[in-house]
C-alpha positions in Angstrom: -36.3 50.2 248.5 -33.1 51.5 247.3 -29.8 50.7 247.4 -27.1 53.3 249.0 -23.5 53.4 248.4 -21.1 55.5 250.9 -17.6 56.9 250.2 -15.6 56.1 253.2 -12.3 57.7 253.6 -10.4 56.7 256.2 -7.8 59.3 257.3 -6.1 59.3 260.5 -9.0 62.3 261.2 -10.6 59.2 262.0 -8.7 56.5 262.4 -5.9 57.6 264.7 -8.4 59.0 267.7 -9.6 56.7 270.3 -13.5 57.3 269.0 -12.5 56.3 266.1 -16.3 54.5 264.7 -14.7 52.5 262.8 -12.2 50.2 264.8 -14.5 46.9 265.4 -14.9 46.5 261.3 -11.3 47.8 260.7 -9.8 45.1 263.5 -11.9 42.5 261.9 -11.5 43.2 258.4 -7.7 43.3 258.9 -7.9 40.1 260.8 -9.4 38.7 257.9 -7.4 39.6 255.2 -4.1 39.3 257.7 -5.1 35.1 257.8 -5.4 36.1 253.8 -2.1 37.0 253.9 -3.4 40.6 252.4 -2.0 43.9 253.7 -4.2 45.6 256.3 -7.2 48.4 254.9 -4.9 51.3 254.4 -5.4 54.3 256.1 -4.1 57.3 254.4 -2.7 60.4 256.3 -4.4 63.3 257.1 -4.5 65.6 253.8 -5.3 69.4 254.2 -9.1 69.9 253.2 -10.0 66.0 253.6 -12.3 66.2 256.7 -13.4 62.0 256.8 -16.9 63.3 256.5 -18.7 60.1 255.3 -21.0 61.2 252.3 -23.5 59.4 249.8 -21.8 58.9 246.3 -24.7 56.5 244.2 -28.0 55.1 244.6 -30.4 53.1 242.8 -32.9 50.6 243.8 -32.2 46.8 244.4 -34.0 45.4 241.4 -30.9 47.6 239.8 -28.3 46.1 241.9 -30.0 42.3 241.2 -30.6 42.5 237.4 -26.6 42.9 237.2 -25.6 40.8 239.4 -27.8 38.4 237.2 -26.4 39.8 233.8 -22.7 39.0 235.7 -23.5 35.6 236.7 -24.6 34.6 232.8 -22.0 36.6 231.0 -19.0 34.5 234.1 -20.9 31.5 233.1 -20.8 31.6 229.1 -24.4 31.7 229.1 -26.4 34.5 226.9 -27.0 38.1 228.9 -31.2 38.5 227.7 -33.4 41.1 229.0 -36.2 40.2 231.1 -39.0 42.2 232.7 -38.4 41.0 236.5 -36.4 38.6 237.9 -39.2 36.0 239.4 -37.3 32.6 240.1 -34.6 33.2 237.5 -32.3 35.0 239.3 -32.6 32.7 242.4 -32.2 29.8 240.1 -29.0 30.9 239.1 -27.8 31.9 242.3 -28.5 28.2 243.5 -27.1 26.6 240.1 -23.8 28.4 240.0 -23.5 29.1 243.7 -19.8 28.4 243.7 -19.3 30.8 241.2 -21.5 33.2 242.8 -20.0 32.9 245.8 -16.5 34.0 244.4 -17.9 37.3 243.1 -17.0 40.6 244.5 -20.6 41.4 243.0 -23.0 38.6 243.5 -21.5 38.1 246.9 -22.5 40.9 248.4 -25.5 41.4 251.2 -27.5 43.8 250.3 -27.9 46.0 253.4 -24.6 46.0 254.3 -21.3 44.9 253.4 -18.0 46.8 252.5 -15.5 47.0 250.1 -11.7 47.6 251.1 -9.2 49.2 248.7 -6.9 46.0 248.5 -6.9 43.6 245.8 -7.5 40.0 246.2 -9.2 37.4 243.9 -12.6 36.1 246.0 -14.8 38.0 248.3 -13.5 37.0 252.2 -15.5 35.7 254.7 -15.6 33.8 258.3 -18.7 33.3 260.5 -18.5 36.5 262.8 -18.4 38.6 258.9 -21.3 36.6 257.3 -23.4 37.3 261.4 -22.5 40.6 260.8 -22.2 42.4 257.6 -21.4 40.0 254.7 -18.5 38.8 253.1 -15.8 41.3 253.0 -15.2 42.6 249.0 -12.4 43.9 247.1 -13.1 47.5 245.2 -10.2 46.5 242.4 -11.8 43.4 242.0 -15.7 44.6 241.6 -13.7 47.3 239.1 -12.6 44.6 236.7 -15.8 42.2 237.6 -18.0 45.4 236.5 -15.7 45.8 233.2 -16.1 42.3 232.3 -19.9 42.5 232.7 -20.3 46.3 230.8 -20.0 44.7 227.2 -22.6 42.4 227.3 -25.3 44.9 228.7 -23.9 48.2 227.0 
């Protein structure tokens, strides 16, 4: 199974029509980080030769996306980032250990088959019960940038 990751721009291409496809995940991701007291996802005016076309940037495979997240959760904890083979109960065992911790990681916080990241910065992933129904708790790309920089040392 692999793991997909979308570039999204939003542009007023998109944005400003009434079919825009994204208004229901816009209106609740702005709700969410309004009760934050975050500025709403910006939307960034139409540029000559940006179309909005949504198009594939990564992807690699779950196991991929796991093994970090498990090399994150070690390295935030102080423990010692090892190599293993597979995961098996190790990662879980983490994930219920340090579950608080997970849960405040733009990374480890993160559904796997959907999800989004919004280009506003704010310490800990947001979430309320119509988010976590419908797409996972909402991340921050500045703070998975710095997460992902803090984890890069220990697995070169």
């Amino acid at each position: 199974m692999a793991c997909d990751l979308w570039l999204v721009p939003l542009v007023d291409v998109l944005c400003h029509t009434p079919d825009n496809p994204f208004a229901e995940e816009l209106a609740l991701y702005n709700k969410l980080l309004g009760e934050a007291g975050l500025p709403p996802v910006p939307v960034f005016q139409y540029m000559p030769g940006m179309t909005g076309d949504v198009a594939p940037v990564a992807g690699f495979d779950y196991d991929a996306l796991h093994f970090l997240r498990r090399a994150y959760l070690l390295q935030v904890c102080g423990l010692a980032v090892t190599p293993v083979d597979e995961l098996g109960g190790d990662y879980e065992q983490l994930l219920e250990m340090f579950e608080t911790t997970a849960q405040q990681s733009h990374l480890v916080w993160h559904y796997d088959h959907a999800g989004a990241y919004v280009p506003v910065d704010f310490p800990q992933p947001l979430a309320d019960e119509e988010l976590l129904a419908g797409g996972g708790p909402l991340g921050s790309s500045q703070a998975l940038l710095r997460e992902l920089e803090f984890v890069a040392p220990a697995i070169g």
